[in-house]
Kinemage of the C-alpha trace (Angstrom):
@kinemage 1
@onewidth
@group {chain A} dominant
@subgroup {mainchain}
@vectorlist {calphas} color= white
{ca unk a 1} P 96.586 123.126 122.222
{ca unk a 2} L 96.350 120.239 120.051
{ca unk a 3} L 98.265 120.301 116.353
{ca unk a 4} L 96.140 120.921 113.132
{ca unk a 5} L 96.569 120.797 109.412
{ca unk a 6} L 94.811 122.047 106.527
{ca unk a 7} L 93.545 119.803 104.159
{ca unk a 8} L 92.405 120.897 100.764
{ca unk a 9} L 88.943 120.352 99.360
{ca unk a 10} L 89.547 118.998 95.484
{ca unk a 11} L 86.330 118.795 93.976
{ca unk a 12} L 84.403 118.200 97.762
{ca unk a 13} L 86.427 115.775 98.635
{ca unk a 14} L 89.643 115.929 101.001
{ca unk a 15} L 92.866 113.237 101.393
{ca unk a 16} L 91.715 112.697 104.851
{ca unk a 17} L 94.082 109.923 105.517
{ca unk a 18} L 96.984 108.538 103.468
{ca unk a 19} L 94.695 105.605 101.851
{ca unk a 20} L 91.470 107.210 102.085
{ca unk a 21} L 89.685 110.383 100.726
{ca unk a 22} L 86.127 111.367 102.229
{ca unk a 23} L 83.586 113.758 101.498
{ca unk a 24} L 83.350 117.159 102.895
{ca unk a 25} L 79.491 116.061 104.577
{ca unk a 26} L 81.543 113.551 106.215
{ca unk a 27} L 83.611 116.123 107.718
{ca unk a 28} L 80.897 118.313 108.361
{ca unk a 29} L 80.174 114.806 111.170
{ca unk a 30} L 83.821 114.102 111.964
{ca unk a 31} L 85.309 114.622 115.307
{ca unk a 32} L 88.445 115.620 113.924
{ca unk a 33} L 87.213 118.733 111.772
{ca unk a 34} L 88.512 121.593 113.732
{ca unk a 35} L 87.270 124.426 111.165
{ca unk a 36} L 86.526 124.964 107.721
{ca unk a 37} L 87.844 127.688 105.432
{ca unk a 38} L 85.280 129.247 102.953
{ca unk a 39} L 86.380 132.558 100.705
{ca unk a 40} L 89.477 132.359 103.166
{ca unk a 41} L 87.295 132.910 106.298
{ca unk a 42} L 87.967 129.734 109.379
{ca unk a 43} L 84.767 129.184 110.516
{ca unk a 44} L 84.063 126.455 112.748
{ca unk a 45} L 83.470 122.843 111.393
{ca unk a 46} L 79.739 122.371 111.962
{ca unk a 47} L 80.654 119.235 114.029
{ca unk a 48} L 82.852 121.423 116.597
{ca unk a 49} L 79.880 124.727 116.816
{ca unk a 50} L 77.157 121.708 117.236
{ca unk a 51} L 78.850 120.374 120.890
{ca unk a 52} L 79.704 123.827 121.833
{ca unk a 53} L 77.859 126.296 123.916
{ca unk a 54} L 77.674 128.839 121.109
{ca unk a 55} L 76.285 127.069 118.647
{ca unk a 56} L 75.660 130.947 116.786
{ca unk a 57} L 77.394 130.084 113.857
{ca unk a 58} L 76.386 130.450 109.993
{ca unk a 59} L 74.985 128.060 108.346
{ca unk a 60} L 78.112 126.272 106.292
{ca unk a 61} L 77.583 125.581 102.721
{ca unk a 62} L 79.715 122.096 102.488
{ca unk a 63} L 79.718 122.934 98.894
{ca unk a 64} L 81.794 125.944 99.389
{ca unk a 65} L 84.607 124.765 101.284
{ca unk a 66} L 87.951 124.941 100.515
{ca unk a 67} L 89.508 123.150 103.145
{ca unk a 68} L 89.227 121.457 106.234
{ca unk a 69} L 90.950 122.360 109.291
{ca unk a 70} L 92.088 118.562 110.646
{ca unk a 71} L 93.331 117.482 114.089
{ca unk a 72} L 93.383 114.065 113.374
{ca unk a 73} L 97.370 113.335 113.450
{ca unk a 74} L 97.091 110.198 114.537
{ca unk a 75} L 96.292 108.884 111.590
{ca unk a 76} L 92.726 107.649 112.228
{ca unk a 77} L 90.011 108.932 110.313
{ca unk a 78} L 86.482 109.621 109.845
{ca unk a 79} L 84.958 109.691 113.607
{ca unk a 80} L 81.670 110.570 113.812
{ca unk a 81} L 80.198 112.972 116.097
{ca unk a 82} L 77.338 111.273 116.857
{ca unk a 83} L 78.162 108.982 118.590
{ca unk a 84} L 79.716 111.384 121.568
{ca unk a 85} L 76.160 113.284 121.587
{ca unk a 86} L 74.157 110.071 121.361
């Protein structure tokens, strides 16, 4: 099981790398975002439910989030999903 940590969502926005903050719709794209919390409920990052076989999952209101569940520990970033479905 891979390591995770929780980043938290100031103002939409998360310190997704040590020189670089993104956007929680970027997240909502990333590879890395594990899960988001929302009224301190994980749900899963709408990244993660769209490549899985369940994809019953509600519909996430970015806006809402107050943090993202990361496994990006190697330091890299903003990863886009779309490019593994493509």
């Amino acid at each position: 099981m891979s390591e995770e940590r929780y980043l938290p969502v100031v103002r939409g926005r998360v310190q997704c790398t040590p020189e670089g903050v993104a956007s929680t719709d970027r997240c909502r794209l990333c590879v890395h975002s594990a899960r988001v919390v929302v009224k301190g409920r994980e749900l899963p990052s709408p990244a993660r439910a769209y490549c899985s076989r369940c994809r019953d999952i509600p519909n996430v209101d970015m806006a809402k989030v107050e943090a993202i569940v990361c496994d990006d520990l190697s330091g890299e970033g903003f990863r886009s999903i779309t490019n593994i479905i493509s």
